[in-house]
N, C-alpha and C positions, 0 to 999 in steps of 0.2 A: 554559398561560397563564391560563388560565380558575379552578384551582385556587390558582394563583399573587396572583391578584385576590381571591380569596374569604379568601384567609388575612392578605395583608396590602394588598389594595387596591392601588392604581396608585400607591404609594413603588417609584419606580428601584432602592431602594436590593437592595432584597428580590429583585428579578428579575436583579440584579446577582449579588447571594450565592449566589442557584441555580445560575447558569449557570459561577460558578467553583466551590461544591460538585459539578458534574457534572464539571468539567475534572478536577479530582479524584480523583473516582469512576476516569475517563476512563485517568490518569495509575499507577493503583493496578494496574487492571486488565493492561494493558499491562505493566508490570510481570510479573505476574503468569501473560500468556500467552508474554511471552521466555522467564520462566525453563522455563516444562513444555513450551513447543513449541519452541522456536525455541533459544536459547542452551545452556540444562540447567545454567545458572551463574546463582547469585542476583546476582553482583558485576553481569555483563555484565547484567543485567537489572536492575539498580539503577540501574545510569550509561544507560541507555537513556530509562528513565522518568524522568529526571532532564534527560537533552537535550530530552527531548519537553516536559516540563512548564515548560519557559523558554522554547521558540521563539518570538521574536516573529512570526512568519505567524498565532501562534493568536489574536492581539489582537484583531482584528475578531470572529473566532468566539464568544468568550468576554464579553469587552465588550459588543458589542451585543446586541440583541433577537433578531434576526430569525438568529443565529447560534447561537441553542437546537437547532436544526434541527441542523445539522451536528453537533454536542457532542454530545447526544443520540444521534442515528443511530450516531455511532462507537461511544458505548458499547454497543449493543445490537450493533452490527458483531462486537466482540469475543467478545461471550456468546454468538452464534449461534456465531462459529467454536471457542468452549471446548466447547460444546455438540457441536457435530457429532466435533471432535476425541475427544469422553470416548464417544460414541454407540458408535468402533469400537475392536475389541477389539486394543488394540497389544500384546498380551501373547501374540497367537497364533502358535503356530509351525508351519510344517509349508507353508505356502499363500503364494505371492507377494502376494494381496490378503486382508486378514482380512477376519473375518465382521461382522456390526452385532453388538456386543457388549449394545446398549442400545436397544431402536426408541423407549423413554421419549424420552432424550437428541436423538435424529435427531427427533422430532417437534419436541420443543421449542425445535431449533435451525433449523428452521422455520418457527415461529411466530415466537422471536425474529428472522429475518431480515426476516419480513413486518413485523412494526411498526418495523424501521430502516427499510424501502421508503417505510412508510407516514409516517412521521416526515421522510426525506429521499429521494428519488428513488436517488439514490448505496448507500444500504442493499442495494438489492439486487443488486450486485454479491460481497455476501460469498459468496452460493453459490456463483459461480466460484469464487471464492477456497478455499474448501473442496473443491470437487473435484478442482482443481487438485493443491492442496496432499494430500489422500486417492492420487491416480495417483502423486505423485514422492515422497511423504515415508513416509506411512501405510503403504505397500503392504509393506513390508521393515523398517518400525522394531522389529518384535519380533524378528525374528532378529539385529538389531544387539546389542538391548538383552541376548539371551541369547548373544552372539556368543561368551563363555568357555567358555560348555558347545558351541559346533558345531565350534568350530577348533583347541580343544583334546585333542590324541592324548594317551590313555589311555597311564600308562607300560609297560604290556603288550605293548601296539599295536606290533609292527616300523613302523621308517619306509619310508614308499611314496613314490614317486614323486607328481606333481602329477597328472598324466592318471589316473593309480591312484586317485587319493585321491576323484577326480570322479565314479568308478566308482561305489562305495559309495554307498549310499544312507543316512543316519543317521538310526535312527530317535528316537522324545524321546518318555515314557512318563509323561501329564499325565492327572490325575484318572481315571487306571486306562486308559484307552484312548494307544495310539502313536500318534504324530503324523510321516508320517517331513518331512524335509528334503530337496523337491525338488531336483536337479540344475537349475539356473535359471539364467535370464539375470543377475541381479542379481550381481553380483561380491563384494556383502559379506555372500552367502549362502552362500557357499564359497569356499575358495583359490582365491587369483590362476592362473591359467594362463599357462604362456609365454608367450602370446600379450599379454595383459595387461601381463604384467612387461614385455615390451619396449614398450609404448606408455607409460609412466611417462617416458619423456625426452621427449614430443611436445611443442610448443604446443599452446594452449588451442582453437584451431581444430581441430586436426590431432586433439587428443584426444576434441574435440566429436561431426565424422566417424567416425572411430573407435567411440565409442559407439553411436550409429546404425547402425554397420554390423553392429558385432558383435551388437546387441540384437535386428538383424530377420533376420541368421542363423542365430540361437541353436538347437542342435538342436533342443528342446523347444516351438518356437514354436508347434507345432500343437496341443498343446495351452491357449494361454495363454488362447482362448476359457473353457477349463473351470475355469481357476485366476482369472481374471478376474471370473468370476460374481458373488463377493458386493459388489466397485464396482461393475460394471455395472447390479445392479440395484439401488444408493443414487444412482447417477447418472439411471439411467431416470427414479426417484419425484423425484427434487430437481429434473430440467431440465420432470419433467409439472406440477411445482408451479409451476417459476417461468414457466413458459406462459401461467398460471393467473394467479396475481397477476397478472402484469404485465396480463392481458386485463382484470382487476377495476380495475386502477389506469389505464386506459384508458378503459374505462367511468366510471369516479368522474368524468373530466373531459371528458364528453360526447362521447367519441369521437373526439376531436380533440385537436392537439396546442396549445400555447399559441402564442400568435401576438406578434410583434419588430419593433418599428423598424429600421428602419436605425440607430437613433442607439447604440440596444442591441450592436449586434453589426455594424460595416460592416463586416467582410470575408464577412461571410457569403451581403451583396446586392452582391457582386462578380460581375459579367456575364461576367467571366474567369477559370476556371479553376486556371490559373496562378497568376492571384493570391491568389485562395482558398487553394489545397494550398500555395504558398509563407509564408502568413499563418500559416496553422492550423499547420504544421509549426514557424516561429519564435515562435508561442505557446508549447510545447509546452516549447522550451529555454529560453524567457522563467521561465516555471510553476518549474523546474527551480530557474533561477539563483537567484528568490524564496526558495525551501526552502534551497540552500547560501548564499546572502550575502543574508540580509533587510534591505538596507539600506535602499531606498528603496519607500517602503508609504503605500499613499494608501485610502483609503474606496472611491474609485469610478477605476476607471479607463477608462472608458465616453468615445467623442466624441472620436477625434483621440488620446487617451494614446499607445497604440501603431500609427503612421504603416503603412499598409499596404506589402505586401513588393510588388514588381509587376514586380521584374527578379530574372532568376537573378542577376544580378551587384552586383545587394546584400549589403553586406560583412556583415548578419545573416544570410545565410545561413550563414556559418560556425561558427554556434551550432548550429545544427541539426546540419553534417554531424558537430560534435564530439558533440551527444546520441546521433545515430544509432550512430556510434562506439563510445560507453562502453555505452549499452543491448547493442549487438552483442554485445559482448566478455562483460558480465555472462553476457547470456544462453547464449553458449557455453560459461559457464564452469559453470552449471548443467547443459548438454548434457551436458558432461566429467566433470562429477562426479556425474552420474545413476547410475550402474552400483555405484560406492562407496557414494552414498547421505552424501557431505561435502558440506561447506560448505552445508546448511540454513538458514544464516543469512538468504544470499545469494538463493535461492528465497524463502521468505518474505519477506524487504523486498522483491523484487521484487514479488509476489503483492500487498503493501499499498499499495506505490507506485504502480503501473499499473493494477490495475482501480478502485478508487474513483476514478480520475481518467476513468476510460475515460466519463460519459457527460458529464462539462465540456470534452470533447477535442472537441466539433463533429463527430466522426467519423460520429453513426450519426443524431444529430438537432440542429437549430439550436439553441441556447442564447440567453437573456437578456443579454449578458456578454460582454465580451472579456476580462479578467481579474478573477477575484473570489476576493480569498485566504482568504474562509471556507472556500470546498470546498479549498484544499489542508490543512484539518485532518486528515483520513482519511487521505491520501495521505504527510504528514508523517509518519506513524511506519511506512510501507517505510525512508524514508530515514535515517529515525535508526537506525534495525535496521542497514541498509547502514553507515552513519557510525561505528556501535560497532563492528561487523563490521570496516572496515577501521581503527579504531584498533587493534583487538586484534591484527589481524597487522602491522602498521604497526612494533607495537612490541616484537613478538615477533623480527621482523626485527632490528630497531635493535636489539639489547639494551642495550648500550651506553647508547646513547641513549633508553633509557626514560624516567626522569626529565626530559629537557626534553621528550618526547614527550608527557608526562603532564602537565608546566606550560604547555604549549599549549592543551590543551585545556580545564585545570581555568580557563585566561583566556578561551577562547572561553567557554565556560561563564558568566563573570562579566559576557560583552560582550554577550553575548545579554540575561540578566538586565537590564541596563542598557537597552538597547536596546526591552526590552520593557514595563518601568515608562515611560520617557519614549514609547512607543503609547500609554499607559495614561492620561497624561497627557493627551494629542492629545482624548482622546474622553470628554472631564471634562463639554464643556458645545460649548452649537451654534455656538459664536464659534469655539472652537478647533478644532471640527475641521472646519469648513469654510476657516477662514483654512489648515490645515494644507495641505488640498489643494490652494487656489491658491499656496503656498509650492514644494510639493513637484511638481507637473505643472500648472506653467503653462502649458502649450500645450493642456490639459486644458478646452473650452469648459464642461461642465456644472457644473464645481466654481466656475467663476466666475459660472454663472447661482448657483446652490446660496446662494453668497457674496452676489451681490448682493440675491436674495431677503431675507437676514437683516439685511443694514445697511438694505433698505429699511422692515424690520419696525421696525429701531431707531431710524426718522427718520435717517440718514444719508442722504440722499437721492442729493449730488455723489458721493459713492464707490460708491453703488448703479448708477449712471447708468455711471461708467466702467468698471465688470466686466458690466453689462447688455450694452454695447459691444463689450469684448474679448471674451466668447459668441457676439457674433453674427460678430465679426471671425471 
């Protein structure tokens, strides 16, 4: 900001220009991390950054000031996790976890996480994200990537049997030293076993279980201490770093935490329990709904917006049991497909969707806020990841049906766009977007004090007087 001021002074226009050059930036990059982490398709990572960079959820992030914060944090979000991702050596073969290929890279992705922290609270979240994503993805992506040389029999080779084939050790002869190819839990580090093959008709539960079981009976497992070593110790240095930050960013604000009205956050000075966990849980698929159908979007939705939950037999709670649901299913579908090392898409949108949310979730500290759609910027591209993700089989399915597959979306696409110019509109000037919110959540008391404030500023006094009113009503 301060930089911002020195170059072009307090013209809107210029702090405007920044914050949609960093959405930009923002849009590029992401791009950029589907196609080498996540997709391995420039297409699927074209049409990704292309749904992200029209969501209207990012109107308020982008448009406003105080939404530099969030824009910001994400992009350094991303470079911490390029960073960490290039740190390990995914070229290695021979070890279920590679080695740090780079301790350069692993610093710097670091450092770049500390200035997302230090930029937005939410920043620090990407080192889960990276270790996370280092345990399920990293650990076996080299033996994928050279999967033609492990599974391919030499035509010399007599054919063996499957339990034969497990026997053998294979070794791979890289920069003059062998490397052999552990016998391993990991399934896409050698042929399937019967046992496998017949689990390929189970459900996504059933395969989830499955996974788990066979992972923690795996013969080898006594060894996986020693093949574990080189994550265990990027995990050690990343979880003794973010001990560290976070004590420093603790320290920076006097050792305490910020302090909330009631008017900030009433379910959180809920004396009841119940109605707290039923609150914070239909936030949660409120947050949700916002990211798939951005229809209705206000500035503030603070004071009465969303009515507390106070009975199980509140018909919002059926939101919830549908989130808990689909989260469920994803995530077994992850469990299921652990062993294979598929559908990565599905792990990563997860990884982006649920932890940058995790500390607006009330979970682990009070929050300012019952709903504030800047912080679902971060949290916005798991869900696009997920959204490409399931158009791609969507309409791999349908073949048929491709083409109106493809005119659905290229209209979503065009509704969004729409959708998100007339946001753009909304927050031109302080008449519009405060008439926006008493439009939009009438039952909203603060946006009509907000309202009355500015017709009082403009000598309207009668219309200031009856939204003064309807506030206190």
């Amino acid at each position: 900001y301060r930089l911002n001021i020195l170059l072009a002074g307090m013209n809107p226009f210029y702090f405007h220009a920044v914050n949609v050059i960093l959405h930009c930036l923002v849009t590029l990059v992401l791009m950029y991390t589907c196609d080498k982490a996540v997709f391995k398709d420039c297409r699927l990572a074209f049409v990704t950054a292309l749904f992200f960079a029209v969501h209207p959820i990012h109107t308020e992030a982008v448009t406003g000031i105080v939404g530099r914060a969030d824009v910001l944090a994400c992009l350094l979000f991303l470079l911490a996790f390029l960073s960490y991702n290039r740190s390990v050596d995914q070229l290695y073969v021979g070890e279920h976890f590679p080695p740090t290929a780079s301790p350069f890279f692993l610093l710097l992705s670091l450092f770049l996480g500390t200035c997302a922290m230090l930029v937005k609270e939410t920043g620090v979240t990407v080192f889960g994200v990276c270790l996370v994503y280092d345990f399920f993805s990293l650990s076996c992506n080299g033996l994928k990537l050279r999967n033609g040389g492990i599974h391919q029999r030499p035509a010399w080779q007599p054919e063996a049997s499957p339990s034969a084939s497990l026997q053998v050790p294979l070794a791979i002869r890289e920069n003059g030293k062998h490397r052999f190819a552990h016998r391993g839990t990991w399934s896409s580090c050698h042929p399937a076993s019967p046992e496998e093959q017949r689990s390929g008709g189970l459900s996504v539960p059933s395969k989830a279980m499955w996974a788990i079981r066979s992972y923690l009976t795996a013969n080898n497992n006594q060894n996986f201490w020693y093949t574990a070593r080189p994550f265990l110790k990027r995990a050690a240095l990343v979880i003794s770093y973010v001990i560290l930050v976070l004590y420093f960013r603790l320290w920076i604000m006097g050792g305490s935490m910020p302090m909330f009205s009631e008017q900030d956050n009433p379910a959180s000075f809920s004396p009841y329990l119940l109605t707290r966990f039923l609150t914070y849980s239909y936030l949660l698929a409120f947050n949700a709904w916002l990211l798939l159908a951005p229809i209705t979007l206000c500035y503030d939705w603070q004071v009465g917006s969303i009515p507390l939950i106070e009975s199980v037999w509140d018909s919002r709670n059926l939101a919830t049991v549908f989130l808990v649901l689909v989260m469920t299913l994803l995530s077994l579908h992850c469990i299921a497909a652990f062993k294979k090392l598929e559908h990565k898409e599905v792990l990563v949108g997860l990884l982006f969707l649920v932890f940058p949310f995790i500390p607006a979730s009330n979970l682990f500290f009070r929050v300012g806020f019952v709903v504030a759609e800047r912080v679902l910027y971060m949290p916005s591209m798991g869900y696009c990841i997920l959204f490409v993700h399931g158009l791609k089989k969507l309409s791999t399915q349908l073949n048929k049906w491709r083409i109106a597959v493809l005119t659905l979306f290229a209209l979503l696409l065009l509704l969004f766009s729409w959708k998100t110019v007339k946001q753009n509109e909304i927050w031109l000037s302080r008449e519009s977007l405060f008439s926006s919110g008493v439009k939009t959540l009438p039952h909203n008391a603060k946006v009509h004090y907000n309202y009355a404030n500015f017709l009082k500023d403009q000598g309207r006094n009668v219309e200031a007087i009856y939204h003064y009113k309807t506030a206190l009503k």
